[in-house]
N, CA, C and O atoms as a GROMACS GRO file, in nm:
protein
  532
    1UNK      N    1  11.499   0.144   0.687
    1UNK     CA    2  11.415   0.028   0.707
    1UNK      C    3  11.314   0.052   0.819
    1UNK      O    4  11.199   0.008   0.813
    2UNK      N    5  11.364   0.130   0.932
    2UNK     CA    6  11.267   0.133   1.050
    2UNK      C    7  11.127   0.200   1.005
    2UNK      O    8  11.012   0.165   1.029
    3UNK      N    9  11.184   0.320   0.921
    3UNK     CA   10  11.098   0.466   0.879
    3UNK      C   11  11.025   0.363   0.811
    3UNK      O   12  10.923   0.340   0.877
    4UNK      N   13  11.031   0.292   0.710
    4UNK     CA   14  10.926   0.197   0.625
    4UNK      C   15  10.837   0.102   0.733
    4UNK      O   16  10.723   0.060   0.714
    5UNK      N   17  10.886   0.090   0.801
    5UNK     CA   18  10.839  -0.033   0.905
    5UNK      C   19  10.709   0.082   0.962
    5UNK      O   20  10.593   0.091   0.921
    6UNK      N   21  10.772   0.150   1.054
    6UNK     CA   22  10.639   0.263   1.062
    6UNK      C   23  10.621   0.318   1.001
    6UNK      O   24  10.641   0.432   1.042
    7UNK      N   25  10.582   0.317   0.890
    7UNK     CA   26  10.469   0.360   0.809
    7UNK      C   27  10.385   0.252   0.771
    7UNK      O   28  10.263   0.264   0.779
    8UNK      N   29  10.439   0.149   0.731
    8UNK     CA   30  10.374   0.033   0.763
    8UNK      C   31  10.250   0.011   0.849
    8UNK      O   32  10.144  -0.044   0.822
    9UNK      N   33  10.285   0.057   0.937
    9UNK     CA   34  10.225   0.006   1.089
    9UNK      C   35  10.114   0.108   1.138
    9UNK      O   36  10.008   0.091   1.198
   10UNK      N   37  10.190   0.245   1.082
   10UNK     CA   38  10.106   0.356   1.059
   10UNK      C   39   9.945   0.317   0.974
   10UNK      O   40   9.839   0.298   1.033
   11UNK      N   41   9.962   0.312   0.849
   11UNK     CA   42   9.861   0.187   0.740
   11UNK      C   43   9.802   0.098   0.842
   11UNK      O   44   9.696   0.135   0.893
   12UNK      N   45   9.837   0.022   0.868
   12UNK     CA   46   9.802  -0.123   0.956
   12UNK      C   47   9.699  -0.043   1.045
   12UNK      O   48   9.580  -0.041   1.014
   13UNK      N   49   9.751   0.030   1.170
   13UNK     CA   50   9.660   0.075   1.279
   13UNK      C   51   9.546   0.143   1.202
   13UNK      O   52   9.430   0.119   1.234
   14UNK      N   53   9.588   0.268   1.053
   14UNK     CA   54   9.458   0.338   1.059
   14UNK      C   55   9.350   0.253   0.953
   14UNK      O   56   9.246   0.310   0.920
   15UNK      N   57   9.366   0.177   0.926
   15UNK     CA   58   9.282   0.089   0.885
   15UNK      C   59   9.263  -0.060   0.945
   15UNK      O   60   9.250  -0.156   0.869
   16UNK      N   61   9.263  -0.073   1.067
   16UNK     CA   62   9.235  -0.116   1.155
   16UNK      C   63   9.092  -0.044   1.236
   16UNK      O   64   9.024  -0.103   1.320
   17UNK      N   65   9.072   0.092   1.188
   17UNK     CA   66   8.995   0.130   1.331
   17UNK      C   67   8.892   0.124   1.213
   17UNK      O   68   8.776   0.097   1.247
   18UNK      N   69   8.916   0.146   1.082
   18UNK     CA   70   8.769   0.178   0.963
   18UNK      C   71   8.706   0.067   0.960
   18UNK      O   72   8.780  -0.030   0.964
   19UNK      N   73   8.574   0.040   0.953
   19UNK     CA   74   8.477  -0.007   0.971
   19UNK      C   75   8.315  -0.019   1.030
   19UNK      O   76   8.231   0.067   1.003
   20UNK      N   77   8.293  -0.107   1.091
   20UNK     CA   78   8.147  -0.102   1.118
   20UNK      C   79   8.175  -0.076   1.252
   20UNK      O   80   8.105  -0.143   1.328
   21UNK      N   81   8.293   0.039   1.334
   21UNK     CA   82   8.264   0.053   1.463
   21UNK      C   83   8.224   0.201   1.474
   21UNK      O   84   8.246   0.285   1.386
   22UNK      N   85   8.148   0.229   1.617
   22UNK     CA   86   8.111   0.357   1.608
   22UNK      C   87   8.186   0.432   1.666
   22UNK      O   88   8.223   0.409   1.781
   23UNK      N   89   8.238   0.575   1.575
   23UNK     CA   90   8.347   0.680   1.660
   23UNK      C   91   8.329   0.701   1.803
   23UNK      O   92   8.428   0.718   1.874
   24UNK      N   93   8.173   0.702   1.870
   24UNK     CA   94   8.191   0.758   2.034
   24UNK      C   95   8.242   0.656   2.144
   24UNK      O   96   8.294   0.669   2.254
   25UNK      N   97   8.202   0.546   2.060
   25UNK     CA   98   8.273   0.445   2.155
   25UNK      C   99   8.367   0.353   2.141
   25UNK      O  100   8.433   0.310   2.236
   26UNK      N  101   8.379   0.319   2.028
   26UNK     CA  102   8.477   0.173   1.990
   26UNK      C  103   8.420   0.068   1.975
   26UNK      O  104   8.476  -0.031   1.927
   27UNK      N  105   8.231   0.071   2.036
   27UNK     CA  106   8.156  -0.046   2.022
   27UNK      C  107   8.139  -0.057   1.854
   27UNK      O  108   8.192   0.031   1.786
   28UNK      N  109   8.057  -0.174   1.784
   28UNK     CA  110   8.047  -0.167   1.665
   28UNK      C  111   7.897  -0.123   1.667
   28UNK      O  112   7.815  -0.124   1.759
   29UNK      N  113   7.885  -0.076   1.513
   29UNK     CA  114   7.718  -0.015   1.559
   29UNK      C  115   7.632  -0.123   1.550
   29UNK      O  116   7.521  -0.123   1.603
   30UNK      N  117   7.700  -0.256   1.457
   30UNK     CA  118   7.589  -0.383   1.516
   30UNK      C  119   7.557  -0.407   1.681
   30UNK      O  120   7.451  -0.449   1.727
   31UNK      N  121   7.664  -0.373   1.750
   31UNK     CA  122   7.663  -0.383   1.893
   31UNK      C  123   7.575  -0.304   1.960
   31UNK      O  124   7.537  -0.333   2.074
   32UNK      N  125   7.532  -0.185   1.890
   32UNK     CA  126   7.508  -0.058   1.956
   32UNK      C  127   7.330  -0.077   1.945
   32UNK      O  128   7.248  -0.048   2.032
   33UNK      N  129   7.302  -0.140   1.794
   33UNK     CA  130   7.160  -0.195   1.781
   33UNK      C  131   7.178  -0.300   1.858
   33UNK      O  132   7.195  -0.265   1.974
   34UNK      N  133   7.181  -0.397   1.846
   34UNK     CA  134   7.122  -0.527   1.910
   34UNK      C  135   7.091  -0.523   2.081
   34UNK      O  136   7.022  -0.603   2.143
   35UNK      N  137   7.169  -0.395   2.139
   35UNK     CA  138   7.167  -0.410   2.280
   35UNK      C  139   7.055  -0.295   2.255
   35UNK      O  140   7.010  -0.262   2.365
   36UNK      N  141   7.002  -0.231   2.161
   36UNK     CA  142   6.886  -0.151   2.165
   36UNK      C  143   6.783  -0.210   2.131
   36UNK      O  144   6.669  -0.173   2.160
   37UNK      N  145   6.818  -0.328   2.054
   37UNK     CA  146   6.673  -0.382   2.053
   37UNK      C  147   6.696  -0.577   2.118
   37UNK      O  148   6.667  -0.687   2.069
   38UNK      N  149   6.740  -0.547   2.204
   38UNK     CA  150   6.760  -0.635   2.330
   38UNK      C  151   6.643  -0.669   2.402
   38UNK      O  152   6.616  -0.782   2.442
   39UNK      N  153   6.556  -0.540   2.422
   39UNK     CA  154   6.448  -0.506   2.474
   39UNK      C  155   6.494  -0.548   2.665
   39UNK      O  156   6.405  -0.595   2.736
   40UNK      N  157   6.600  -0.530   2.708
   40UNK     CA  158   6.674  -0.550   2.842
   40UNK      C  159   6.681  -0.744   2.877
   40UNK      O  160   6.732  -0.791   2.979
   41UNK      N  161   6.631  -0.811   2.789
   41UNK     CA  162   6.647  -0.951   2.800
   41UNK      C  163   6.731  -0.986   2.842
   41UNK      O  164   6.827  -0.988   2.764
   42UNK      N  165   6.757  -1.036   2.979
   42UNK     CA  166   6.921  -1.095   3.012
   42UNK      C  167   6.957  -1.190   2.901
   42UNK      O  168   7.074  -1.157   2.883
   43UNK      N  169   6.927  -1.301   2.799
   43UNK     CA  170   6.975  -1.365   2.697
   43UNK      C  171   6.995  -1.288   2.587
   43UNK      O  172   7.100  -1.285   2.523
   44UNK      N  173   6.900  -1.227   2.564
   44UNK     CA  174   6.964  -1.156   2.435
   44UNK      C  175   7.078  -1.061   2.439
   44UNK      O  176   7.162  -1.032   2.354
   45UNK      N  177   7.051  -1.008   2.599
   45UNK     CA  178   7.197  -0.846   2.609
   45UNK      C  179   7.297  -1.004   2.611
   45UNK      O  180   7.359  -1.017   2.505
   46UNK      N  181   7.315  -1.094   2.690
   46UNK     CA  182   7.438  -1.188   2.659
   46UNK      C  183   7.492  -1.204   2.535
   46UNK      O  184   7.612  -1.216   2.512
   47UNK      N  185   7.386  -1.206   2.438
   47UNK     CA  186   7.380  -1.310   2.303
   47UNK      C  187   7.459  -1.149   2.228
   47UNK      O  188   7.573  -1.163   2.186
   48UNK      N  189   7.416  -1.056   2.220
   48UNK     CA  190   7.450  -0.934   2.201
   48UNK      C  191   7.629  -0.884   2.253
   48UNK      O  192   7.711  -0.838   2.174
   49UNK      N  193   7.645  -0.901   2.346
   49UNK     CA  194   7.800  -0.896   2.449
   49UNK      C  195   7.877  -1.010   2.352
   49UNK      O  196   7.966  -0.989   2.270
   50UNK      N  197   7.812  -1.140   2.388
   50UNK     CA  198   7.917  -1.267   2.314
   50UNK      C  199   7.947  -1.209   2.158
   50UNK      O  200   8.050  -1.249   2.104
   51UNK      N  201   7.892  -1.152   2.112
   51UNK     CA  202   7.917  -1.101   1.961
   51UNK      C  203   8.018  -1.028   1.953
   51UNK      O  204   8.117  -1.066   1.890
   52UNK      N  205   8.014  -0.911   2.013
   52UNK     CA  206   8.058  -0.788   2.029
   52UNK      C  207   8.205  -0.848   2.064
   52UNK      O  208   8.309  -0.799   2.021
   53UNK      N  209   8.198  -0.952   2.142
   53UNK     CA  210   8.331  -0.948   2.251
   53UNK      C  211   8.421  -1.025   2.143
   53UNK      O  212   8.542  -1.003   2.133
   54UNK      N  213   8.345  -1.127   2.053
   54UNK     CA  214   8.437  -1.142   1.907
   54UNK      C  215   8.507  -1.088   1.852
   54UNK      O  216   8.624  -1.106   1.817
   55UNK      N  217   8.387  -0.960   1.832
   55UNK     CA  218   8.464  -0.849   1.696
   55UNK      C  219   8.572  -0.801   1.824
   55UNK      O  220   8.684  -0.844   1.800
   56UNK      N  221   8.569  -0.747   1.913
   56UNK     CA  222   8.658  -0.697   1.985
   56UNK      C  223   8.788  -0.755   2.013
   56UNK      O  224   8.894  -0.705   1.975
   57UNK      N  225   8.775  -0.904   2.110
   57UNK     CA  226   8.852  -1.033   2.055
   57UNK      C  227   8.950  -0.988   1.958
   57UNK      O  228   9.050  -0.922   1.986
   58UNK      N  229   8.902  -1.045   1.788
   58UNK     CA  230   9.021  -1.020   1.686
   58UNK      C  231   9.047  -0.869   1.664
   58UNK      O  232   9.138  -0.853   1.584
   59UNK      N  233   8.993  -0.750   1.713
   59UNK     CA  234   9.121  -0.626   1.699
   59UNK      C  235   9.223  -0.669   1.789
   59UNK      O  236   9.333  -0.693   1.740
   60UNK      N  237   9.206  -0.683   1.915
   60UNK     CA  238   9.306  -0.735   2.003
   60UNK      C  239   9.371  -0.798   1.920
   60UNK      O  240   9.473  -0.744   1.877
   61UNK      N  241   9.342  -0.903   1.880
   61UNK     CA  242   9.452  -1.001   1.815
   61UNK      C  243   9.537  -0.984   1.710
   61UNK      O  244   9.646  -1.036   1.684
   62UNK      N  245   9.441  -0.870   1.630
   62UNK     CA  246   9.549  -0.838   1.496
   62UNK      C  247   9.589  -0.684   1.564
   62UNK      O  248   9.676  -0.622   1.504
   63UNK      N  249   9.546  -0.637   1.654
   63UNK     CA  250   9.702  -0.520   1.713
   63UNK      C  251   9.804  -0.588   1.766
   63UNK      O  252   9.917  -0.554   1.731
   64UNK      N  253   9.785  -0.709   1.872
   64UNK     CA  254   9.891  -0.783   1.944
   64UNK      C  255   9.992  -0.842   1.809
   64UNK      O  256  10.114  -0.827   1.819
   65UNK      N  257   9.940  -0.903   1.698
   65UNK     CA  258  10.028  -0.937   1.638
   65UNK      C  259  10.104  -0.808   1.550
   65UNK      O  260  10.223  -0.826   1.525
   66UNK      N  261  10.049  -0.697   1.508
   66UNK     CA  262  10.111  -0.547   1.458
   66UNK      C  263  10.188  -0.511   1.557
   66UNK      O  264  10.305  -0.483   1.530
   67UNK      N  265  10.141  -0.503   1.702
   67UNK     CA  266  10.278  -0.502   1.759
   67UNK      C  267  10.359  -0.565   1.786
   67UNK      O  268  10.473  -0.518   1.786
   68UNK      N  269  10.339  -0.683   1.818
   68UNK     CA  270  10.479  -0.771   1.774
   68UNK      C  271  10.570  -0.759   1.673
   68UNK      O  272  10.693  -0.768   1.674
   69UNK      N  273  10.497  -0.739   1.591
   69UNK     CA  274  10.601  -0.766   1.458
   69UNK      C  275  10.682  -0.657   1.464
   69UNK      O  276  10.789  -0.672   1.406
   70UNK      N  277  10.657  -0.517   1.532
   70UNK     CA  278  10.728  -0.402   1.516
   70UNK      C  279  10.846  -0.400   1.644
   70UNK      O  280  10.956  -0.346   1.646
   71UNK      N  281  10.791  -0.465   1.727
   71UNK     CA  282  10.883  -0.489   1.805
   71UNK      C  283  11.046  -0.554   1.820
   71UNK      O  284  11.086  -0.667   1.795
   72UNK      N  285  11.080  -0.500   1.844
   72UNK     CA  286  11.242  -0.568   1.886
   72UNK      C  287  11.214  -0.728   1.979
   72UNK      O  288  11.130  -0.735   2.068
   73UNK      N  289  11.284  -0.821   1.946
   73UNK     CA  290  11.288  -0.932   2.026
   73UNK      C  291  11.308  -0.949   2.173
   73UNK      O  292  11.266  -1.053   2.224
   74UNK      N  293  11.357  -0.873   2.234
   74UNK     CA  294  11.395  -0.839   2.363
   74UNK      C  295  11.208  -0.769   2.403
   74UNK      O  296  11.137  -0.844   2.470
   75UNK      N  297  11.162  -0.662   2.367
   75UNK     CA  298  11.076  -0.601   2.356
   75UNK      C  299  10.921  -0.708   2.332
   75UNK      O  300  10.803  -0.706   2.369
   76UNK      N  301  10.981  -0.765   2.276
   76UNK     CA  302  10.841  -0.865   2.204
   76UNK      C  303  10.854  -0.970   2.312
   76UNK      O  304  10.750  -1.033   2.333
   77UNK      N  305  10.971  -1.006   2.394
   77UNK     CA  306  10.944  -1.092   2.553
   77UNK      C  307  10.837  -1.042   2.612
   77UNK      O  308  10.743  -1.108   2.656
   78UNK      N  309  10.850  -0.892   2.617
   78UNK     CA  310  10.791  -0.780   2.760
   78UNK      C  311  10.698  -0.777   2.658
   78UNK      O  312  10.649  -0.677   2.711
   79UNK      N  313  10.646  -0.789   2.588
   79UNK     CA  314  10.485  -0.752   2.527
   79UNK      C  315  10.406  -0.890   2.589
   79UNK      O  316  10.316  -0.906   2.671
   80UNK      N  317  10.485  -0.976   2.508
   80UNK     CA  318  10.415  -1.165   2.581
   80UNK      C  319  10.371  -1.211   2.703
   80UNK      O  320  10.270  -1.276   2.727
   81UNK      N  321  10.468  -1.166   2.788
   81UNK     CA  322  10.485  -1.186   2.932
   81UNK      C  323  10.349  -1.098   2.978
   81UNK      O  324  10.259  -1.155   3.040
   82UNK      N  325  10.340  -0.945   2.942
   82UNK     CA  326  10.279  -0.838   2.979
   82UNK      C  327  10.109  -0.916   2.957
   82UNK      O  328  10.022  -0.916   3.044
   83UNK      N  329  10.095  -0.979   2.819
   83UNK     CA  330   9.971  -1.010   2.730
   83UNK      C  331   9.883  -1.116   2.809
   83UNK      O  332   9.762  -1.111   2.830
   84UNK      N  333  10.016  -1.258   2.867
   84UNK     CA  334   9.993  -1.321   2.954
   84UNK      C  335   9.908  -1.260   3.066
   84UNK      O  336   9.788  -1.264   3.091
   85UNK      N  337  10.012  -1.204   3.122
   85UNK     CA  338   9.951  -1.126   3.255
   85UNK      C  339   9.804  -1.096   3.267
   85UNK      O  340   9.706  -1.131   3.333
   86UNK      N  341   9.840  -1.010   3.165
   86UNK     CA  342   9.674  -0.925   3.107
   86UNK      C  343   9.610  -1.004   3.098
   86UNK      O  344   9.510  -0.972   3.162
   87UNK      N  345   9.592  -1.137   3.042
   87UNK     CA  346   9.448  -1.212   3.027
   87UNK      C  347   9.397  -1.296   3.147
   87UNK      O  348   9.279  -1.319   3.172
   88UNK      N  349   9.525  -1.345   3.229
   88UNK     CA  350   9.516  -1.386   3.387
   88UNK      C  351   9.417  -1.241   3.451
   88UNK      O  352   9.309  -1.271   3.499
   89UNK      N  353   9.440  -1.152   3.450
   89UNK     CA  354   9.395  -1.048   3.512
   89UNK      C  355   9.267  -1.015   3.478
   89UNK      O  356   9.188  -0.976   3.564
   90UNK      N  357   9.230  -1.029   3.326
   90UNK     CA  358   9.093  -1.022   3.308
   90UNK      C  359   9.016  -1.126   3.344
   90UNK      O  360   8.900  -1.118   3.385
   91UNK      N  361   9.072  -1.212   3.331
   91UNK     CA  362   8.955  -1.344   3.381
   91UNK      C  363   8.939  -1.336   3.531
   91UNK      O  364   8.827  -1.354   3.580
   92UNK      N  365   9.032  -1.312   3.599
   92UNK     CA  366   9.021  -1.302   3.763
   92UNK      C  367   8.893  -1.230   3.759
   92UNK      O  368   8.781  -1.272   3.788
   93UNK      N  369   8.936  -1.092   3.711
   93UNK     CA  370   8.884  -0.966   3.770
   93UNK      C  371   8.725  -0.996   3.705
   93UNK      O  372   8.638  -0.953   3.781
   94UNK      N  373   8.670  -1.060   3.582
   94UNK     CA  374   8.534  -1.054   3.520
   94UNK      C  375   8.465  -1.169   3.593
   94UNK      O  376   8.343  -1.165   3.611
   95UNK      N  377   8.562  -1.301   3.648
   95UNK     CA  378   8.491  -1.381   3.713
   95UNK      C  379   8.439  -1.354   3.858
   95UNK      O  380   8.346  -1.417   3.910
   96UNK      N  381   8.516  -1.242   3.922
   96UNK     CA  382   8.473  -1.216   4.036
   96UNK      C  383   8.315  -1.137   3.981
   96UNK      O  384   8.205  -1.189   3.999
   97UNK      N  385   8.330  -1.051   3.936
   97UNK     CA  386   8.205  -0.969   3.890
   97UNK      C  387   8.085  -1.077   3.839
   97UNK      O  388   7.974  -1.038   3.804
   98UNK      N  389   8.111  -1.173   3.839
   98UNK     CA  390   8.023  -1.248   3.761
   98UNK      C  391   8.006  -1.378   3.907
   98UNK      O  392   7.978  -1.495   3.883
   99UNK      N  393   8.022  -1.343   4.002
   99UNK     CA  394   8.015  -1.410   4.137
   99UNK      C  395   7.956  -1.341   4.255
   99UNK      O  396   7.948  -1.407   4.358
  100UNK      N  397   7.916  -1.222   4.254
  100UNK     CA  398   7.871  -1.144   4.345
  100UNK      C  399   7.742  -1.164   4.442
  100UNK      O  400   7.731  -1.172   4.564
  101UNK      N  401   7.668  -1.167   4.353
  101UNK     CA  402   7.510  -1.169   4.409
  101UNK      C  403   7.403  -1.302   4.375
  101UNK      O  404   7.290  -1.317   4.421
  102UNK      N  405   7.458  -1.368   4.304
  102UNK     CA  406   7.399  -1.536   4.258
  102UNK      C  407   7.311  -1.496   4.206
  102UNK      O  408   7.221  -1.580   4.214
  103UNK      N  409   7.260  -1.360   4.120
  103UNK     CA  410   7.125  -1.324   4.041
  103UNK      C  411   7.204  -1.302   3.949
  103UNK      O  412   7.321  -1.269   3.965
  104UNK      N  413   7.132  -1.324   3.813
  104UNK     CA  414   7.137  -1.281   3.716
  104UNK      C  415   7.194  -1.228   3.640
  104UNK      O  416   7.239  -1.269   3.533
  105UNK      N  417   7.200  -1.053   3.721
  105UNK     CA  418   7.282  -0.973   3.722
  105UNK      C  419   7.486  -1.012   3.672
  105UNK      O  420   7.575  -0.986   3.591
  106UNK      N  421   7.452  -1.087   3.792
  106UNK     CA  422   7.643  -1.138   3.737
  106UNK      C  423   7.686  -1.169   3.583
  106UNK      O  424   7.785  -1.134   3.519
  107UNK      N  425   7.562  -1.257   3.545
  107UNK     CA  426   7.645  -1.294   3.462
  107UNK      C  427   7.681  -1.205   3.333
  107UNK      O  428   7.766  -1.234   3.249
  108UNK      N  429   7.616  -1.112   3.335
  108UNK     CA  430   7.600  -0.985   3.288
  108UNK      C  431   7.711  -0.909   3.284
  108UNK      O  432   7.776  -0.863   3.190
  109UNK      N  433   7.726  -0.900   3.463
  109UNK     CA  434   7.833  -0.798   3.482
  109UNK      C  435   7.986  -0.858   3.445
  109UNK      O  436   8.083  -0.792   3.408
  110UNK      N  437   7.978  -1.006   3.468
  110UNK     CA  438   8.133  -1.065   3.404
  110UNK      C  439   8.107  -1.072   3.240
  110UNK      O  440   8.216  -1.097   3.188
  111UNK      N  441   8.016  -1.060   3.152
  111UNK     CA  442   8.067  -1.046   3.032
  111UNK      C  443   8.063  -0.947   2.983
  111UNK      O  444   8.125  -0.935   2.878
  112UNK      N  445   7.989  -0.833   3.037
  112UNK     CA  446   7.997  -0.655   2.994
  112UNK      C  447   8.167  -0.645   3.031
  112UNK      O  448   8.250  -0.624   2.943
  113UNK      N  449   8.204  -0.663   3.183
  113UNK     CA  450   8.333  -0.651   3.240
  113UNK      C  451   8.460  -0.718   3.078
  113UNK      O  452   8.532  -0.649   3.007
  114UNK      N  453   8.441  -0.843   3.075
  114UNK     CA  454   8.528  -0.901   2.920
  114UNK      C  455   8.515  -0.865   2.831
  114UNK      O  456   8.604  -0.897   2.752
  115UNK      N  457   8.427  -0.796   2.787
  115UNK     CA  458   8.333  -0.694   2.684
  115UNK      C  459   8.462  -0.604   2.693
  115UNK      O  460   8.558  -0.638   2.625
  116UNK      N  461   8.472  -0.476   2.782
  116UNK     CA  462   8.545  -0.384   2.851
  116UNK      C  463   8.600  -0.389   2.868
  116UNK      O  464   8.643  -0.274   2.877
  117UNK      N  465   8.718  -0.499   2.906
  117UNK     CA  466   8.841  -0.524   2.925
  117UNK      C  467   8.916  -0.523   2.791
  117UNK      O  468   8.995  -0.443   2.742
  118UNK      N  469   8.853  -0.664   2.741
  118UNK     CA  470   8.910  -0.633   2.623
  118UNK      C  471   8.928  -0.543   2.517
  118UNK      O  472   9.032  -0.535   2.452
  119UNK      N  473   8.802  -0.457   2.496
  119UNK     CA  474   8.846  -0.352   2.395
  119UNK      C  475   8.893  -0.250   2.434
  119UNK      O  476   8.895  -0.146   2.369
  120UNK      N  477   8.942  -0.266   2.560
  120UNK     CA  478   9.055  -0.152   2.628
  120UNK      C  479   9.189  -0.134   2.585
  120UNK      O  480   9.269  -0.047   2.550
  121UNK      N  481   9.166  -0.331   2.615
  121UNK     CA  482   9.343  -0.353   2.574
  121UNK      C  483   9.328  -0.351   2.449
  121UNK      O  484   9.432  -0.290   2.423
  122UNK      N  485   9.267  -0.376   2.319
  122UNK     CA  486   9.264  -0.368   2.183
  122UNK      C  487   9.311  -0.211   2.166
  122UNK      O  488   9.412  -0.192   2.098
  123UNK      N  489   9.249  -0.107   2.220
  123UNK     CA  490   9.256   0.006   2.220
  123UNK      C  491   9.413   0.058   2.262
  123UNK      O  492   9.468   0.154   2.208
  124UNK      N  493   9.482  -0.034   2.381
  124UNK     CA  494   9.592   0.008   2.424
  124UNK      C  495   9.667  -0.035   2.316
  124UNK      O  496   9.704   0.061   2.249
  125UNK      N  497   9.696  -0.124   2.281
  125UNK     CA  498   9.755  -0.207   2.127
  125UNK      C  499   9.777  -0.130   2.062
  125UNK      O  500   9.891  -0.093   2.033
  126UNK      N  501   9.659  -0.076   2.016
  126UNK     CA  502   9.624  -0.012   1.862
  126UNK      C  503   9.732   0.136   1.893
  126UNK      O  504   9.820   0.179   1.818
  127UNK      N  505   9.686   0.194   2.032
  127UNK     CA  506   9.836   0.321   2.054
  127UNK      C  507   9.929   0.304   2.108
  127UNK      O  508   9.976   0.404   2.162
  128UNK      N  509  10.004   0.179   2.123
  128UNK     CA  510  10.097   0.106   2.078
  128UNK      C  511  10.183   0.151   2.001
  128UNK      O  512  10.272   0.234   2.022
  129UNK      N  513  10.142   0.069   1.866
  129UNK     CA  514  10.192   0.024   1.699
  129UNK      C  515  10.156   0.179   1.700
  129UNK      O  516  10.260   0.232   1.662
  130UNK      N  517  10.039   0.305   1.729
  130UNK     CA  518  10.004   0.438   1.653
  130UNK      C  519  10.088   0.534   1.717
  130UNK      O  520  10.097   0.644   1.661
  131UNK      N  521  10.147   0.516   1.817
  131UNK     CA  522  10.171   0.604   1.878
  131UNK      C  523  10.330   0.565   1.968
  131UNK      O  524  10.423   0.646   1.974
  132UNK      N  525  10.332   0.476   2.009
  132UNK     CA  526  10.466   0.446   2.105
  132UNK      C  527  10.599   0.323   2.058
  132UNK      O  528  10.679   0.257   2.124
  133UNK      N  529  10.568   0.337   1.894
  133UNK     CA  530  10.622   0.226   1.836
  133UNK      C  531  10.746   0.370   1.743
  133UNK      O  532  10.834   0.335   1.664
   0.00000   0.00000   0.00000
């Protein structure tokens, strides 16, 4: 049953990563245009980030739930607790960045920072369930 379970999960993660994202980064390549033709606009690079941080958003969400499900119950506490943590920690850490200098700049740097955070942890997820499950 386990061996089926990962393979399962195996499936799950590698079609998880296929799509409209680009191999060098993990950004999507809609992400990769729109901040190129941004033309450096602080609203549009926002309007561009808030998108991005969507698609990024639900990988997080459908690895957090792939790993849950593979998880042991005891195990799936310490993922929750951990997930908690993690999102207390990103908001601290992107709101400070987004408080620095009262220009512009911030608000930038706290949603590139949530941008980055999150598809870190999407990324940690994903070798998780690929790799440590």
């Amino acid at each position: 049953m386990q061996s089926i379970r990962n393979w399962l999960l195996a499936i799950a993660t590698t079609t998880l990563g296929i799509g409209t994202y680009a191999a060098e980064d993990g950004y999507s390549t809609a992400y990769t245009a729109c901040m190129d033709e941004s033309g450096g606009v602080t609203a549009n690079m926002l309007d561009c980030i808030g998108t991005e941080i969507k698609q990024q958003d639900a990988r997080l969400n459908q690895n957090y739930k792939v790993a849950t499900q593979a998880l042991m119950p005891s195990q799936q506490t310490h993922l929750r607790d951990a997930q908690r943590l993690w999102i207390k920690f990103r908001d601290s850490n992107c709101a400070l960045l987004g408080n620095l200098t009262g220009g512009t700049i911030d608000g930038l740097n706290q949603a590139s920072c949530f941008l980055d955070m999150t598809k870190k942890r999407a990324d940690d997820l994903a070798w998780l369930v690929g790799h440590g499950l």
